[in-house]
C-alpha positions as CSV (number, residue, x, y, z in Angstrom):
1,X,111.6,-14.3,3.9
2,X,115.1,-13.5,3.6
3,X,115.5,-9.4,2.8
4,X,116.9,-9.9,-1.2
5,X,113.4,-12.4,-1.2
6,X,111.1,-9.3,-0.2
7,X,112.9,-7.4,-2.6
8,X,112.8,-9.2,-5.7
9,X,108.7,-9.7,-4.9
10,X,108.4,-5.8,-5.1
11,X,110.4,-5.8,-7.5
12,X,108.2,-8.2,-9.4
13,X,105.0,-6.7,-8.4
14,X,105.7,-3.5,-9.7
15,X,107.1,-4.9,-12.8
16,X,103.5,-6.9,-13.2
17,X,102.1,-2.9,-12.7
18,X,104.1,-1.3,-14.8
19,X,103.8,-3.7,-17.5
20,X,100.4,-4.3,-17.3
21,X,100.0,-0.3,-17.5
22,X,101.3,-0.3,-21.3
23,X,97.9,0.6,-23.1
24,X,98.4,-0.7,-26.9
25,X,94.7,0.8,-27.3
26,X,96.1,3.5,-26.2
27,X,99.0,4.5,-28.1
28,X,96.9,3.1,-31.0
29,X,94.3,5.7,-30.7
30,X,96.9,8.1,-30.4
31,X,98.6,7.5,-33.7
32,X,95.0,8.4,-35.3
33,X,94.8,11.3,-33.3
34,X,92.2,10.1,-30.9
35,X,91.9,9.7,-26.9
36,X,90.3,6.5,-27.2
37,X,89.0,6.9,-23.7
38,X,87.0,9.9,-24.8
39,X,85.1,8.4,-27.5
40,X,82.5,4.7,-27.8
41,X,82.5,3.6,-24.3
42,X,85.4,5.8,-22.7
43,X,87.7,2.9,-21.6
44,X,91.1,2.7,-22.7
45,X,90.3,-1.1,-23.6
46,X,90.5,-4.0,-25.5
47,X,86.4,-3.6,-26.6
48,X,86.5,0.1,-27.3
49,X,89.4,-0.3,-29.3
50,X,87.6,-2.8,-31.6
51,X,84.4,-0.5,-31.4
52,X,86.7,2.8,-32.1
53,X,89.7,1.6,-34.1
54,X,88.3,-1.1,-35.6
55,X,89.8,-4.7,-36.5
56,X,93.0,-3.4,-37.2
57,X,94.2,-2.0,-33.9
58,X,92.1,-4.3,-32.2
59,X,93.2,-7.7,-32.8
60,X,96.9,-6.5,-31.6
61,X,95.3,-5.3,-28.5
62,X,93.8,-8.3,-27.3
63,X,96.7,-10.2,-27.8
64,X,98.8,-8.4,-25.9
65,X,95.8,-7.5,-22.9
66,X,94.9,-10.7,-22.8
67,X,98.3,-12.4,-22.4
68,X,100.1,-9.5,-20.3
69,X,99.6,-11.6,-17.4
70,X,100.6,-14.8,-18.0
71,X,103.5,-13.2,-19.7
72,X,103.9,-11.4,-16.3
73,X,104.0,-14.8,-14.2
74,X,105.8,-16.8,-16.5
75,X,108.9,-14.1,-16.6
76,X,108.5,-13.7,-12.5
77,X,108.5,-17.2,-12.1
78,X,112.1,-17.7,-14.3
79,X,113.3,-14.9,-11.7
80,X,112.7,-17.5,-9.4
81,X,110.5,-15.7,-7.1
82,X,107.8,-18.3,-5.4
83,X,104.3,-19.3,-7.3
84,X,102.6,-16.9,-4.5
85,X,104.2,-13.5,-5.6
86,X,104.4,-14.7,-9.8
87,X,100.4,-15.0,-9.7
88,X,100.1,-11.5,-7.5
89,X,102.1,-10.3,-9.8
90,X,99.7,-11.5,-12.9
91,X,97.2,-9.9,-10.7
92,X,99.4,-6.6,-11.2
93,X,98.7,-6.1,-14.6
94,X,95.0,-5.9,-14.0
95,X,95.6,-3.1,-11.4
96,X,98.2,-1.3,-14.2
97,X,96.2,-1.8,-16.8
98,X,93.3,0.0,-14.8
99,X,95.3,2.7,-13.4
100,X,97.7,3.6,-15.5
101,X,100.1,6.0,-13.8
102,X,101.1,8.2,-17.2
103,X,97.5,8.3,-17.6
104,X,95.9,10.0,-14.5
105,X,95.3,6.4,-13.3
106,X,92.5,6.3,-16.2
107,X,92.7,3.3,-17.7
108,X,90.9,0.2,-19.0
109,X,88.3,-2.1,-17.0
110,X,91.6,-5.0,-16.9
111,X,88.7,-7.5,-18.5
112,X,90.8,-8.8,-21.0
113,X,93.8,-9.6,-19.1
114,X,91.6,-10.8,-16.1
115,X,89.9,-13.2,-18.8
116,X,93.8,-14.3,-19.9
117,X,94.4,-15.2,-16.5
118,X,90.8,-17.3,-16.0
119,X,91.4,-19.4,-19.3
120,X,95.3,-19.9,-18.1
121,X,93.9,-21.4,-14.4
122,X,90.7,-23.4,-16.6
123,X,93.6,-25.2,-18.6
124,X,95.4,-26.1,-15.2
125,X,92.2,-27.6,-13.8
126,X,91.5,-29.3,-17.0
127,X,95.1,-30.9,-17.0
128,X,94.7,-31.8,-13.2
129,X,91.3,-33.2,-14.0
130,X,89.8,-34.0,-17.1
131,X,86.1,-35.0,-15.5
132,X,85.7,-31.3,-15.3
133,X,85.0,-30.5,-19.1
134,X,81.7,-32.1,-18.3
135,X,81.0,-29.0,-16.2
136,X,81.9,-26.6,-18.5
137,X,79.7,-28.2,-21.0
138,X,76.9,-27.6,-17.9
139,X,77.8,-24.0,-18.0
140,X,77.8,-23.8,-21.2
141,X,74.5,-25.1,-22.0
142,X,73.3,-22.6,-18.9
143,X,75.5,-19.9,-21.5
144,X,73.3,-20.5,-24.0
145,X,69.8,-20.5,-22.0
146,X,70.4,-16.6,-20.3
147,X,71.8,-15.4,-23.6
148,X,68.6,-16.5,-25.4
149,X,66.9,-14.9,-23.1
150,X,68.7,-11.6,-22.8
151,X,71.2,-11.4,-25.9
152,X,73.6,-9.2,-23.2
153,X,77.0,-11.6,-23.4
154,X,77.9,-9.2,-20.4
155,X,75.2,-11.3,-18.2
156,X,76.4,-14.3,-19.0
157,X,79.3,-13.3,-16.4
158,X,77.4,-12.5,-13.6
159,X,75.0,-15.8,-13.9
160,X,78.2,-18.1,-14.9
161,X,81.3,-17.1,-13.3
162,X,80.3,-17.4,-9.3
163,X,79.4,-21.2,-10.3
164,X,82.6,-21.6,-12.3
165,X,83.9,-20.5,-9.2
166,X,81.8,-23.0,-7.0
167,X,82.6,-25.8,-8.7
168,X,86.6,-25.4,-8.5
169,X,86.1,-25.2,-5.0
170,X,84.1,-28.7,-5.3
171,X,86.5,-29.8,-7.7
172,X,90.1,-28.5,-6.7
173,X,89.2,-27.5,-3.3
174,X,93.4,-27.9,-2.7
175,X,94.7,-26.5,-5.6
176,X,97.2,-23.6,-5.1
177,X,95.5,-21.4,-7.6
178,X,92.3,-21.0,-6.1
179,X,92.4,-17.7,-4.5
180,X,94.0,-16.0,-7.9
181,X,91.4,-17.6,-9.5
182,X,88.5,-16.5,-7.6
183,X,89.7,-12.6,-7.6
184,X,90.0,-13.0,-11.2
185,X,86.5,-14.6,-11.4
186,X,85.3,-11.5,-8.5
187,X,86.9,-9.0,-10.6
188,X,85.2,-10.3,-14.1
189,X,81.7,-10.3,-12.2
190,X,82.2,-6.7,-10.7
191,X,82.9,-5.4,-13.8
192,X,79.9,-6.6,-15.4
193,X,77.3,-5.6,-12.6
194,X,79.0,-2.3,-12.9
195,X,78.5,-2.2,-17.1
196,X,75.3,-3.8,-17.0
197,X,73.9,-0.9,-14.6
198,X,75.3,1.3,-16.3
199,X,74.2,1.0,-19.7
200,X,70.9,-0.1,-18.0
201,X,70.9,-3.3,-20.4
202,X,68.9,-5.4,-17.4
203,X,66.0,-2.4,-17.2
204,X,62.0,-3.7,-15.9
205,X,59.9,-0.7,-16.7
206,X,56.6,-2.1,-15.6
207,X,55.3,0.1,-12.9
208,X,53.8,-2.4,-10.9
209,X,57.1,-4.1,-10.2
210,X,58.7,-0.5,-9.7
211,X,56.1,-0.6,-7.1
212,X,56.2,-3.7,-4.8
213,X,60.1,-4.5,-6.0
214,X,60.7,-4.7,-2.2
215,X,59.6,-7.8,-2.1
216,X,61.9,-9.1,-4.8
217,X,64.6,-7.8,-3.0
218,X,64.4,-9.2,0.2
219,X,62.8,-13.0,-1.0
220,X,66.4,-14.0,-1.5
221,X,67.0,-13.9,2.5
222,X,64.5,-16.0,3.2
223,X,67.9,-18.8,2.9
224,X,68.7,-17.4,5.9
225,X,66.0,-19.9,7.2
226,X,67.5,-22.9,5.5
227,X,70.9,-22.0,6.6
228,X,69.8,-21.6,10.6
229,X,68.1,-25.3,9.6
230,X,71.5,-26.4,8.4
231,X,73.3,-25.3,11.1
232,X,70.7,-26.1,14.0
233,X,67.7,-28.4,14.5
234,X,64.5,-28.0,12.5
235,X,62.4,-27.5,15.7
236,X,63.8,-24.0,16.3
237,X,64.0,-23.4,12.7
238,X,60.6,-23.4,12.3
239,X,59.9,-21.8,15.8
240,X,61.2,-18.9,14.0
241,X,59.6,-19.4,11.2
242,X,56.5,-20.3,12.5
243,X,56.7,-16.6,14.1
244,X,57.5,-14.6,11.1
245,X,54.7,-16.6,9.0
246,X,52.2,-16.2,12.4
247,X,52.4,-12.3,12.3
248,X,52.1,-11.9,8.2
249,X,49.1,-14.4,8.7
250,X,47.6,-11.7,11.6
251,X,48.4,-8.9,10.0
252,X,46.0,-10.6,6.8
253,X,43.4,-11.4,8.9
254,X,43.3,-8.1,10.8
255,X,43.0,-6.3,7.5
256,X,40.4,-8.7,6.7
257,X,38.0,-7.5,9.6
258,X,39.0,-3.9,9.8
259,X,37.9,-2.8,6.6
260,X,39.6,1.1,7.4
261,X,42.9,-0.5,7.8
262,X,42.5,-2.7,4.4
263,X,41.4,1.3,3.1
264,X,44.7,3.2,3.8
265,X,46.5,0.3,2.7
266,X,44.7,0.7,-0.6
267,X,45.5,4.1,-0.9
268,X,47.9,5.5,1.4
269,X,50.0,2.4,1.1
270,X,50.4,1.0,-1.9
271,X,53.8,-0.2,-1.9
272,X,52.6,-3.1,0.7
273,X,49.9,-4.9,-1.1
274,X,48.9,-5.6,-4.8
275,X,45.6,-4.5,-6.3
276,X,44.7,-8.3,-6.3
277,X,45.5,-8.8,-2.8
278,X,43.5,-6.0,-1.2
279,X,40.4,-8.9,0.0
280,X,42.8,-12.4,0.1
281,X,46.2,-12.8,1.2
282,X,49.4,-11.7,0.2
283,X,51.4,-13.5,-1.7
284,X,54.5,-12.9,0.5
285,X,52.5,-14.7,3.2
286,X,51.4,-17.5,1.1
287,X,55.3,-17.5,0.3
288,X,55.8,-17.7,4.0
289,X,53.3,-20.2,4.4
290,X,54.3,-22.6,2.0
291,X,57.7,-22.4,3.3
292,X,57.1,-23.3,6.6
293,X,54.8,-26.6,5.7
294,X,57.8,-27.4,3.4
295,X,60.2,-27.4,6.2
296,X,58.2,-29.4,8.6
297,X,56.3,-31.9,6.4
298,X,58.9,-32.7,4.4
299,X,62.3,-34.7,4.9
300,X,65.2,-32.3,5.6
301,X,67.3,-32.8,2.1
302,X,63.6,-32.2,0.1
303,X,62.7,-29.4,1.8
304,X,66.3,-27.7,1.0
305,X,65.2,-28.3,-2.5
306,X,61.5,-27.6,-2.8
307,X,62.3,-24.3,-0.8
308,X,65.4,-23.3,-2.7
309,X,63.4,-23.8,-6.2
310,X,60.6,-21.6,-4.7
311,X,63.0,-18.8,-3.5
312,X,65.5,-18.4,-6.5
313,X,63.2,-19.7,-9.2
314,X,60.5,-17.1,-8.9
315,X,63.2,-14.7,-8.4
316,X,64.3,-15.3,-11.8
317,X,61.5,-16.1,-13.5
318,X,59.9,-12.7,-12.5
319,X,63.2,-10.4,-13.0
320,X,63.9,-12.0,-16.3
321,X,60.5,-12.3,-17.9
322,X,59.5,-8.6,-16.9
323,X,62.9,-7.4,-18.7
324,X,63.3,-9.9,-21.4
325,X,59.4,-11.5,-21.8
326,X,58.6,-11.3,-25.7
327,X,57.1,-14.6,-26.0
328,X,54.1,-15.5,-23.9
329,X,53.3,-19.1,-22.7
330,X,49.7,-19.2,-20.9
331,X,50.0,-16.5,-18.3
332,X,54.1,-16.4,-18.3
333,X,56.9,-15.7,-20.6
334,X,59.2,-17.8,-22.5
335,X,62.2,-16.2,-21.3
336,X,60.6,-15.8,-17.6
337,X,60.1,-19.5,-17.7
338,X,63.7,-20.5,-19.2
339,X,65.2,-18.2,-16.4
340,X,62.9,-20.6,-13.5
341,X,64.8,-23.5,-15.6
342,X,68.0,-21.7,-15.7
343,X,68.2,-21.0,-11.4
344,X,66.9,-24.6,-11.4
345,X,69.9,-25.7,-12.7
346,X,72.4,-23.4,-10.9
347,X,70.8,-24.8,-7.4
348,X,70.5,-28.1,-8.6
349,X,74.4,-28.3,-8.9
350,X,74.4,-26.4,-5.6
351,X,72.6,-28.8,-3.8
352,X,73.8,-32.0,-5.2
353,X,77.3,-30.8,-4.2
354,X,76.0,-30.1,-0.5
355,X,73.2,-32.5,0.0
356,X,73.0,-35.9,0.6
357,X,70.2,-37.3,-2.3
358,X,70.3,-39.4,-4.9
359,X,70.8,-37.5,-8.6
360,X,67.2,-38.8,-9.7
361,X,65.3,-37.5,-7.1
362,X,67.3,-33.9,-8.0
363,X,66.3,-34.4,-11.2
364,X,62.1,-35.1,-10.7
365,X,62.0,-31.9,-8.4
366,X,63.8,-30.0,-11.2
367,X,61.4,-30.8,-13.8
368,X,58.6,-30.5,-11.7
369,X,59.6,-27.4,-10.3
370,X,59.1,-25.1,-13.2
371,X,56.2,-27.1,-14.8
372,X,54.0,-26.6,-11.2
373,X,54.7,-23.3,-12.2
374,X,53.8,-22.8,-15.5
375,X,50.4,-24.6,-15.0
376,X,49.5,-23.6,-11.7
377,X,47.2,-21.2,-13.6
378,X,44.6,-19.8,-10.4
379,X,46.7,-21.1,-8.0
380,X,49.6,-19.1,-6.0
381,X,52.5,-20.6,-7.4
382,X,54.4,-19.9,-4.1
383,X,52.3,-22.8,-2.7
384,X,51.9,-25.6,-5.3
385,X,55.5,-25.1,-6.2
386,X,57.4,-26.5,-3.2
387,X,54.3,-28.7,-1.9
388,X,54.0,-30.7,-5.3
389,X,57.9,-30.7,-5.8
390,X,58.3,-31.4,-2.2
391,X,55.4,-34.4,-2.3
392,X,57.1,-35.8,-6.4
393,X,61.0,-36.2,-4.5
394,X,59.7,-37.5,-1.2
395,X,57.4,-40.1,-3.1
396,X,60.9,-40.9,-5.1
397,X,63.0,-41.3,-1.9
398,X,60.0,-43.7,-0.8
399,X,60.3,-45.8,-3.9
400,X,64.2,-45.8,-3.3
401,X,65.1,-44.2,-6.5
């Protein structure tokens, strides 16, 4: 770049700063003799100042917050600096509005400016594409299942926006505004982990999963398995496997015959075992189990999906029906139950995008999926959930559907 080319992009980059640090909610709060980031939820924001100043000052806050950025990149771009610094520059106002300088660098969260920018880059891939309103009216029926189930709209951000982001990458994986796009989407998401813990809106206070939530936790890597499958071949996949599943299986049987050991696990060490699983295996080694017969019986594109069900849909059904659960369906929730449909349909799109199998057979293992589940009744779910679903697709693929 030429030196009067670097200059004008600083110059533009602090001008998307500076501009995006002008706070109407602010100056609003001030004319009413408030410090509207002392008061409701403490951010100098477009929210707050609906919560605090109500309708009045709020509807000329979101306005301006929301279109502060694209007002940013359009005047940058008429400057004639190049698309690259215009969109940093929309990214500017986020980082202004968020740390304002006259302010102590105590600003908003930059939601509503960030959400400005999102619609602004959805309306480009729209233009480019019009095939793709058919996946926002997927992720907006997804909108509608979690938000049933939790009535926080702040989740629906965190379950949404990584797909959204996904899909563009399916979609538009050339397009020029990617990268703005997907800090925008990052930034969104961050900021509504960080609300969501903090006003403990997604809180499980049943002391049974306070106690074994270790397991929770750490089911998620079990992809790491498929992934080493994806990259390698399935014999060393499930050599490794094989070996993880062949301890948890020896440490169960040891337990078994040493009634001491099966003792101090009862009492000493509670966080390793359930009540019920004192005299019969664990379910985190049925899990293993039943992962390791998927990924040798079944073909490699079935197992992906009978395995990625059983991973991600008990995750959900568990985290969400323990927090959400007010409606009980045999011995499950509702809500638990819509959240197993809900990850069904977030990996479903995953997988079709990455795999190599026909849209029906998708389709039977995510129906069957969360029905094993709900009627496997005595019967760990970890191992008629990807065997069934696993056997239902396989039998489909045989039939050529």
């Amino acid at each position: 770049m030429e030196p009067l080319e670097i200059l004008i992009s600083i110059l533009c980059l602090l001008f998307g700063y500076f501009f995006g640090s002008i706070n109407p909610g602010y100056f609003f709060g001030r004319l009413k003799k408030i410090d509207i980031r002392e008061v409701g939820s403490k951010n100098a924001g477009t929210i707050n100042t609906f919560q605090t100043l109500g309708v009045k000052y709020g509807i000329p806050t979101a306005i301006f917050d929301i279109f502060k950025g694209l007002l940013v990149i359009l005047i940058t771009l008429s400057l004639g600096t190049n698309i690259i610094v215009a969109h940093l520059s929309g990214l500017m106002t986020i980082v202004g509005h968020i740390f304002p300088f006259y302010l102590k660098f105590r600003g908003g969260q930059g939601v509503a400016a960030a959400t400005g920018m999102l619609l602004c880059y959805l309306m480009n891939y729209l233009i480019t594409n019009t095939e793709f309103i058919f996946f926002l009216f997927y992720l907006i029926l997804l909108s509608v299942i979690f938000y049933y189930i939790s009535r926080i709209w702040t989740l629906l951000s965190i379950v949404v926006l990584p797909l959204l982001g996904y899909s563009v990458y399916i979609y538009f994986p050339d397009c020029q505004y990617n990268i703005f796009f997907w800090i925008v989407i990052a930034h969104i998401t961050t900021i509504a982990i960080y609300n969501i813990l903090k006003e403990g809106k997604f809180k499980i206070e049943d002391t049974n999963f306070q106690t074994y939530r270790w397991r929770v936790a750490i089911r998620p890597f079990a992809i790491i398995f498929l992934i080493f499958y994806s990259i390698f071949t399935k014999v060393p996949s499930l050599y490794i496997l094989g070996s993880v599943t062949l301890v948890l299986v020896a440490f169960d049987i040891f337990r078994f015959m040493h009634k001491k050991t099966n003792e101090v696990l009862k009492t000493k060490v509670k966080a390793l075992l359930r009540k019920n699983e004192i005299k019969k295996f664990s379910s985190f080694t049925i899990f293993f189990v039943a992962l390791f017969i998927t990924l040798l019986v079944f073909p490699k594109e079935v197992a992906f999906i009978a395995s990625s069900f059983l991973i991600y849909g008990d995750i959900f059904g568990k985290l969400f029906g323990l927090a959400f659960g007010r409606h009980k369906i045999l011995n499950k929730t509702l809500e638990g139950t819509l959240a197993y449909i809900g990850s069904v349909l977030i990996m479903g799109y995953i997988l079709y995008t990455s795999l190599n199998i026909p849209l029906i057979v998708l389709i039977l293992g995510g129906i069957s999926a969360p029905l094993v589940e709900m009627f496997s009744m005595n019967v760990n779910d970890n191992l008629t959930v990807p065997l069934i679903t696993g056997s239902i697709m396989t039998v489909a693929l045989l039939f050529g559907l």
